[in-house]
C-alpha positions in Angstrom: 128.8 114.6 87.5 126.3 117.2 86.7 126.4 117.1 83.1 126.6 112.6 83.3 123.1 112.7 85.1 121.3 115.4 83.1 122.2 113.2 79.8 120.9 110.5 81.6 117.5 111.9 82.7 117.2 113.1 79.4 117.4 109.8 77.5 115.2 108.5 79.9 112.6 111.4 79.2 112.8 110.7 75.9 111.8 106.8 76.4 108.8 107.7 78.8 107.7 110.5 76.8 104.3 108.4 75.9 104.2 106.6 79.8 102.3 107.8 82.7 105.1 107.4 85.1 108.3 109.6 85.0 110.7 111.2 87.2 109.4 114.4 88.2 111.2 117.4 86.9 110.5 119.7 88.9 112.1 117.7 91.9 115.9 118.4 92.3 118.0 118.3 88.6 115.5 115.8 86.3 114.1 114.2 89.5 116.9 113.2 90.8 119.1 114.7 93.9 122.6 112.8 94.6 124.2 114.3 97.6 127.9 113.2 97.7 130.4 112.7 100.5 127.7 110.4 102.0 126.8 106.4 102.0 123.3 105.6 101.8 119.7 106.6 103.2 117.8 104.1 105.1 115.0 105.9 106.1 113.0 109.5 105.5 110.1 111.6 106.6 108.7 114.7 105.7 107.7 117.8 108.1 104.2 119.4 107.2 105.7 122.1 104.5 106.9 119.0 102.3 110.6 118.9 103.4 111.7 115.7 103.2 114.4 114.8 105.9 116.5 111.5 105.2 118.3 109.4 107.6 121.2 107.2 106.7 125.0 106.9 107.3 128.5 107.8 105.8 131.3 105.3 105.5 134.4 107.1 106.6 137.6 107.1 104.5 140.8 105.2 104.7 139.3 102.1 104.5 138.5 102.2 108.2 135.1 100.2 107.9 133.3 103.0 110.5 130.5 104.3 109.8 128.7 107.2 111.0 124.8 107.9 111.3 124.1 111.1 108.6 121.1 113.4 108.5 120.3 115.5 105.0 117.5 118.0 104.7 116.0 119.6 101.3 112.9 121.4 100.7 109.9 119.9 99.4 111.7 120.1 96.0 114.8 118.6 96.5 117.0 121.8 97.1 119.5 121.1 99.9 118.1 123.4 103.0 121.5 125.6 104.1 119.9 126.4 107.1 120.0 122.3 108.5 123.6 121.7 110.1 126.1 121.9 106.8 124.9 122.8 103.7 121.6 120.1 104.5 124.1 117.7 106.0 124.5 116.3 109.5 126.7 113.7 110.6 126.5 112.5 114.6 129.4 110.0 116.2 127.5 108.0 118.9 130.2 105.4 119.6 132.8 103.0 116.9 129.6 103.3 114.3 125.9 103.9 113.9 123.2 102.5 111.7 119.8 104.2 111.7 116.4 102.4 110.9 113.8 104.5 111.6 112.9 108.0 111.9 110.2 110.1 113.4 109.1 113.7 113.4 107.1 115.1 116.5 104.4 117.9 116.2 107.0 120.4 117.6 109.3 119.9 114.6 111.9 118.1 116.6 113.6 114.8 114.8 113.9 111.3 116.5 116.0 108.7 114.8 116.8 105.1 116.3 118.7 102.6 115.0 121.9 100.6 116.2 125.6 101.6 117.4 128.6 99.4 117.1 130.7 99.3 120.3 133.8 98.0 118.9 136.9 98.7 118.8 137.8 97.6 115.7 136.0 96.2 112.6 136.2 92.4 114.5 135.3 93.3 117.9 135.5 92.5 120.4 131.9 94.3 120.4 128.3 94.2 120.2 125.5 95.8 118.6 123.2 98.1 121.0 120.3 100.2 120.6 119.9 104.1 119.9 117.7 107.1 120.3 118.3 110.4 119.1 116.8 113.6 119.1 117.5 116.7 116.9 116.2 120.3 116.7 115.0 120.9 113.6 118.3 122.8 112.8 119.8 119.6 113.0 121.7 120.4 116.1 121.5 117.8 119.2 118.7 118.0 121.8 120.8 117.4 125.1 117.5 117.9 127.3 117.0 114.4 125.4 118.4 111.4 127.1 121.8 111.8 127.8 123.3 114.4 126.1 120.8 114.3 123.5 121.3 110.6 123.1 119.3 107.1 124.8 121.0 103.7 124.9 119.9 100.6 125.2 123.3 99.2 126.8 121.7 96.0 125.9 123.9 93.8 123.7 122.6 92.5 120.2 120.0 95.1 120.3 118.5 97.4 118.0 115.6 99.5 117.4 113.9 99.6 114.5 109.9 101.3 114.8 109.7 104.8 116.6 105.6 105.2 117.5 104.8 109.0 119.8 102.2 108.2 121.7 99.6 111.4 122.5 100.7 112.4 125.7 104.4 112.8 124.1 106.3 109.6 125.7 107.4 107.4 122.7 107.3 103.8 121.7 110.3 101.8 120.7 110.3 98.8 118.7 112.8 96.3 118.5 115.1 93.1 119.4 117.5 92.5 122.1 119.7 89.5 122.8 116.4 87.6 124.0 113.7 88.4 121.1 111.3 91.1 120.1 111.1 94.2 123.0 108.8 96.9 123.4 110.6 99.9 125.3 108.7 103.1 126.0 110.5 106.5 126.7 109.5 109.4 128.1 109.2 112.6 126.7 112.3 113.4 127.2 114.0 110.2 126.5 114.2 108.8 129.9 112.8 105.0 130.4 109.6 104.4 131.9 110.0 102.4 135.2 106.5 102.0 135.1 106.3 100.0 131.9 107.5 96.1 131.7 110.5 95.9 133.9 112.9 99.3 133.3 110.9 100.6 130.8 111.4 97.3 128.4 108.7 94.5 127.6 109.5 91.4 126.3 107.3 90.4 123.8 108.3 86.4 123.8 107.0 84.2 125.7 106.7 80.4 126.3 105.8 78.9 122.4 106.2 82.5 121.5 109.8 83.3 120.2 108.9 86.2 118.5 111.7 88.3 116.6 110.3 91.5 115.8 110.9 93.1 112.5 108.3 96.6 112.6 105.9 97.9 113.9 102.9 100.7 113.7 100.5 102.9 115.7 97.1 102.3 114.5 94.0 104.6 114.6 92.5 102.5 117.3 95.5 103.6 119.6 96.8 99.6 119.6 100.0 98.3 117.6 100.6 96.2 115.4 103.9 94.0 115.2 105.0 92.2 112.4 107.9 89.4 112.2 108.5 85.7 112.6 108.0 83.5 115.1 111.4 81.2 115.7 110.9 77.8 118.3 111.5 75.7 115.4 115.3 76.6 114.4 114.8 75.1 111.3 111.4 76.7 109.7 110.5 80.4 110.8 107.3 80.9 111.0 105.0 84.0 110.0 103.9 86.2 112.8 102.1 89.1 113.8 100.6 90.7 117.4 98.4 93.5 118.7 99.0 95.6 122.0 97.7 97.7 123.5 99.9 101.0 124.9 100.4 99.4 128.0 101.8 95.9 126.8 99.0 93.7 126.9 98.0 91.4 124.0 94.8 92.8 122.9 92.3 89.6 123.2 89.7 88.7 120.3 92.9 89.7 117.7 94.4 86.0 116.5 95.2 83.9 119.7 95.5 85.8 122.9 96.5 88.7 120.4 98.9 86.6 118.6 98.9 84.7 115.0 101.4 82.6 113.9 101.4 80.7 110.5 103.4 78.6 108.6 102.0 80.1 105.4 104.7 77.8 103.0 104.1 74.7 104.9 104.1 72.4 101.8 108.0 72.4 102.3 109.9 72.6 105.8 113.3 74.5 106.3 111.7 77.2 104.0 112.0 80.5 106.2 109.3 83.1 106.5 108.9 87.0 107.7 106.9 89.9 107.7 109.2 93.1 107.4 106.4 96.0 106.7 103.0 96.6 107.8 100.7 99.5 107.6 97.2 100.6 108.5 94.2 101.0 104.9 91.0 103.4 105.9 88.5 100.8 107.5 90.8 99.1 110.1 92.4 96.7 107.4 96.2 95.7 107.6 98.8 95.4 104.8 101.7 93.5 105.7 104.4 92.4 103.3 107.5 90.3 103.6 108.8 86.8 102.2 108.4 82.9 102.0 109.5 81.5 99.2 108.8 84.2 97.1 107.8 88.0 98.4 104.5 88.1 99.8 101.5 90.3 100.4 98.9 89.5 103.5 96.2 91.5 104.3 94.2 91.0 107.5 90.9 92.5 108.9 91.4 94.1 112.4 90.8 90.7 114.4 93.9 89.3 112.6 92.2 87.0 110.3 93.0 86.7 106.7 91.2 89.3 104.2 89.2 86.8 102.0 89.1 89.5 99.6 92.5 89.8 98.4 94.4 87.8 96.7 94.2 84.0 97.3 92.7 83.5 101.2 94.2 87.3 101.7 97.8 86.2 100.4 99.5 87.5 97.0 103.0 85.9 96.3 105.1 87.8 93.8 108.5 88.0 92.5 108.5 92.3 92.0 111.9 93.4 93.7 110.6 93.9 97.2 111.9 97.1 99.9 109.1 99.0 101.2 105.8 99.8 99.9 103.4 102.5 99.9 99.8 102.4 99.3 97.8 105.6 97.8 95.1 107.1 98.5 93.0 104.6 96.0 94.0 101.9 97.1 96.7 100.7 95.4 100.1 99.3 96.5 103.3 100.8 95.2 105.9 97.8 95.8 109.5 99.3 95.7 112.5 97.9 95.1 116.1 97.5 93.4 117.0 95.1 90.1 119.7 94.3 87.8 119.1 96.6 84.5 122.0 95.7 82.7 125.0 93.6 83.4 126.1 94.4 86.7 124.1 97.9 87.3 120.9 97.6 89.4 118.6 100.5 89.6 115.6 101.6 91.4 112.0 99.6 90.3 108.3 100.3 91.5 105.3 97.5 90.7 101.8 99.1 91.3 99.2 96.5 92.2 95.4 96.7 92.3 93.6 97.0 95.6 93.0 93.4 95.7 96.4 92.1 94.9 96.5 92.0 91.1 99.1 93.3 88.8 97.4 97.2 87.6 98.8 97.1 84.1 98.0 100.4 83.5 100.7 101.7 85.4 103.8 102.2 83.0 101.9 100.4 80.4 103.4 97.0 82.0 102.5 97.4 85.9 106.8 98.1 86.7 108.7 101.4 86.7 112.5 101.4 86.3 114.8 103.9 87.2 118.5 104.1 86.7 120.1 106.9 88.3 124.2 106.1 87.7 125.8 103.4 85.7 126.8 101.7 88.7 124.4 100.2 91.4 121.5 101.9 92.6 119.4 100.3 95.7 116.3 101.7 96.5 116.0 101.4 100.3 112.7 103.4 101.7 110.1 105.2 100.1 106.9 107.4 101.0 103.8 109.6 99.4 104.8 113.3 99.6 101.3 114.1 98.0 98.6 111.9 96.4 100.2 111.8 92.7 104.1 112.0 94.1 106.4 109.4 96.0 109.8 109.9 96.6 112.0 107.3 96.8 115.8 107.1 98.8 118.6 105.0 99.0 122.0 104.9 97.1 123.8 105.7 93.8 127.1 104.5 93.2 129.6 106.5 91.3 133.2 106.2 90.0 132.8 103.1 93.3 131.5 105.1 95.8 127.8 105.5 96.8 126.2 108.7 97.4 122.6 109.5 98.9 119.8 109.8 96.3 116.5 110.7 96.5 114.1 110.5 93.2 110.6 112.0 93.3 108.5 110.0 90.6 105.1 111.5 89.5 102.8 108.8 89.9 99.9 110.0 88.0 100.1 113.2 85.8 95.9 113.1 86.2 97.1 113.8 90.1 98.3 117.5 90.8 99.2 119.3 93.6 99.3 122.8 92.0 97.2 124.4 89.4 95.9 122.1 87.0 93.4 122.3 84.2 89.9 121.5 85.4 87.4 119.3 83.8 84.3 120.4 82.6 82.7 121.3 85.7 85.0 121.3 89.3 84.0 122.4 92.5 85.5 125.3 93.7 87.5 125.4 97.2 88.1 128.5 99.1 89.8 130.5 100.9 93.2 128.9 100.3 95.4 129.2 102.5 93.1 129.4 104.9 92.7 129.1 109.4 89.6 127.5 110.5 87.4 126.8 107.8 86.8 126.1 104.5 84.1 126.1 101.8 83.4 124.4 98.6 81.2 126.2 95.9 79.4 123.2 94.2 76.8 124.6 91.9 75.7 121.1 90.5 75.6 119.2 93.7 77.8 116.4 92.4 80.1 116.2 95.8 79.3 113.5 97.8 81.7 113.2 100.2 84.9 115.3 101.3 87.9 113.9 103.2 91.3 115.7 104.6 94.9 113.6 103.8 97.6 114.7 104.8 100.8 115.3 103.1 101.7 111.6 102.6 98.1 111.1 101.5 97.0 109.2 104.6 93.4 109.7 105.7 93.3 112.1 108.9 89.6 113.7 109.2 86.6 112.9 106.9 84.7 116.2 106.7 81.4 115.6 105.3 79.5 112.6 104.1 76.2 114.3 103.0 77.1 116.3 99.9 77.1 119.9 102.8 79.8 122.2 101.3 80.6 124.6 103.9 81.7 126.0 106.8 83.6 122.7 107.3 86.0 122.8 110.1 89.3 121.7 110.0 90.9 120.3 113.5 94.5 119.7 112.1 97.1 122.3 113.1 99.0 124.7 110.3 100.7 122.5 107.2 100.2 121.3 104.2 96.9 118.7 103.5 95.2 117.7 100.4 91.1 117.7 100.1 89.5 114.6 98.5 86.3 115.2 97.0 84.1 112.4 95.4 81.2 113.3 93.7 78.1 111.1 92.4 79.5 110.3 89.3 82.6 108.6 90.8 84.7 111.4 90.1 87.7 111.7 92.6 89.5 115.3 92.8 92.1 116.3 95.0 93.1 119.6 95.9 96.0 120.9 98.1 95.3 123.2 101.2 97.4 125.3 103.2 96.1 125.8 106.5 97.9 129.1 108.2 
């Protein structure tokens, strides 16, 4: 197998050799890490030294149809971490099968994941579908003082969750459906519901005209959430929808209707169905949602729910890019990820990079669309995150003499984008000490820096540290990890430099 994907990487090398987007070699064997005797990854994160920590499950042999929730962990460049259950790999039985949809790191290092079990027994049922939550050590090992035994269930039937959101005081937010619509649950710390929010620690989120079905959901700087979805009275044409709480449950007024917006954005044509499936905060209080009508969409909204005027057509892009997840860098633009048919009968991973205001960037790749094609047989690209300014990494599935295998693939984004030593430009500030505790300073001789912002390792804004060209002492209230320093100067240069802070 080795040998089939290094010949692989390197014809593909050879095509990009004059392209600005590639797999990254330096990440696992040519960019590419499969991991076999597993299924597929549904969802990842990374903890503050770059590890990246993947979520997903394993079909078990025989035929059987069960399968069973799987955790893999590699360092920051894809080597499997030996220290993280088995060789990287751990694989949890909840009940007949598990399906996990989100997954969340706390502070502490400890790893939520939530998702859905299967009750069975059997592939046919008699069973139902009920929701998960469970907490790891960061060896991978169980946390029984979570839940019980480690482990919180919903014992609700047709019920998942699907959006995990910690909360500052440490209880934790879970997003999802049940048999009756779109629920908000909150946990405590240590996994125990909260009598004291909706009824049992579980808020409904429909309401009379409001038959919301929740799809995700996410914590935004303001301490409110956002929740994304479609709104389903009318049986026979879903509707668009979105809401903002607060962290009690309460529709925040002055957002949409009584916190609510529902639109029928394709209403030229009933029957056709509509849905929001991903939504995240931009700097400024703007929100990026993306899902599909007739087509896949992009809406952006300003933080009172109505449409951003600026983008797109009355804040709405229709597209036809294969359409998964997204990602949006530090820029601006919007990395749209997905899977498509390559040649006959062999999908492979695809990115499309749009502009900050919904148009195709053309620069990237030459043609605005990456392609990646791990195996000869399918590969589906199923989540995907910024582990650094210039780098995303990308998981799903690789299929292989017919059975599919996790694989992640870290693509450099930008080879203008570094996070190690790079050759400067004429003139470049100088940052120091690095690593560093408290402080830092930046020697700036010319006075070019205007302003200096800290992101964090997925490249998401977290503390702007000066706006008036000052370059030191600057403070930075983040705790130990791995961060990146944005500096733009007066002549509209932007330079980012990784920072360790001890």
């Amino acid at each position: 197998m080795k040998s089939f994907f290094t010949l692989c990487m390197l014809l593909a090398g050879l095509s990009l050799s004059a392209q600005h987007v590639s797999p990254d070699p330096s990440f696992g064997q040519s960019g590419i890490v499969v991991t076999t005797n597993t299924s597929e990854i549904n969802c990842l994160a990374f903890t503050p030294d770059g590890s990246i920590i993947s979520a997903g499950y394993t079909l078990q042999g025989g035929g059987s149809g069960i399968y069973h929730l799987t955790l893999s962990k590699t360092d920051a460049n894809g080597a499997a971490d030996h220290d993280f259950g088995v060789n990287g790999l751990v694989t949890t039985e909840i009940e007949y099968s598990e399906f996990p949809l989100d997954i969340l790191l706390q502070p502490d290092g400890k790893i939520i994941v939530a998702g859905s079990y299967y009750v069975g027994p059997g592939n046919n049922g008699p069973g139902t579908h009920e929701a998960f939550v469970i907490r790891y050590h960061q060896n991978g090992t169980t946390d029984s003082t979570f839940g019980e035994y480690g482990v919180y269930k919903s014992y609700d039937s047709d019920s998942h969750i699907s959006s995990l959101m910690l909360l500052t005081d440490g209880s934790i937010l879970l997003g999802g459906n049940n048999y009756t619509g779109a629920i908000l649950t909150k946990l405590t710390g240590n996994g125990i519901a909260d009598e004291g929010f909706g009824i049992n620690g579980t808020l409904k989120l429909s309401g009379p005209g409001f038959r919301f079905i929740f799809w995700q959901a996410a914590l935004l700087s303001d301490g409110h959430i956002i929740c994304v979805g479609y709104e389903g009275s009318d049986l026979e044409n879903f509707k668009t929808a979105y809401c903002k709480l607060d962290v009690s449950g309460n529709f925040v007024q002055g957002f949409g209707q009584d916190g609510k917006v529902v639109t029928d954005i394709y209403d030229t044509m009933p029957n056709i169905p509509e849905l929001l499936s991903v939504v995240r905060e931009l700097p400024g209080g703007k929100i990026l949602m993306a899902g599909y009508h007739m087509s896949a969409m992009l809406l952006r909204i300003n933080a009172d729910g109505t449409p951003d005027l600026s983008f797109g057509t009355g804040g709405l892009v229709s597209h036809r890019y294969p359409f998964k997840d997204l990602e949006v860098q530090t820029d601006g633009k919007i990395l749209i990820g997905g899977s498509k048919e390559i040649s006959d009968y062999n999908y492979g991973y695809t990115l499309s990079r749009l502009m900050a205001d919904g148009s195709l960037d053309t620069s990237f790749n030459g043609s605005g669309t990456f392609d990646l094609d791990i195996s000869p047989g399918h590969d589906y690209l199923q989540a995907m995150k910024m582990q650094s300014p210039g780098k995303l990494v990308a998981g799903g599935s690789s299929r292989l003499h017919s059975n599919a295998h996790f694989a992640l693939a870290r693509i450099s984004l930008d080879p203008h984008v570094s996070t190690g030593p790079q050759i400067r430009n004429a003139y470049e500030p100088n940052v120091y000490p690095n690593p560093f505790h408290d402080h830092i300073f930046i020697s700036d001789d010319q006075h070019t820096v205007q302003k200096i912002s800290l992101l964090d390792y997925t490249g998401r804004l977290i503390q702007v540290l000066n706006t008036t060209g000052h370059t030191g002492p600057m403070s930075v209230e983040q705790p130990a990890g791995i961060y990146f320093l944005r500096m733009e100067t007066s002549a509209g240069q932007v330079i980012t430099r990784k920072l360790i802070r001890q």
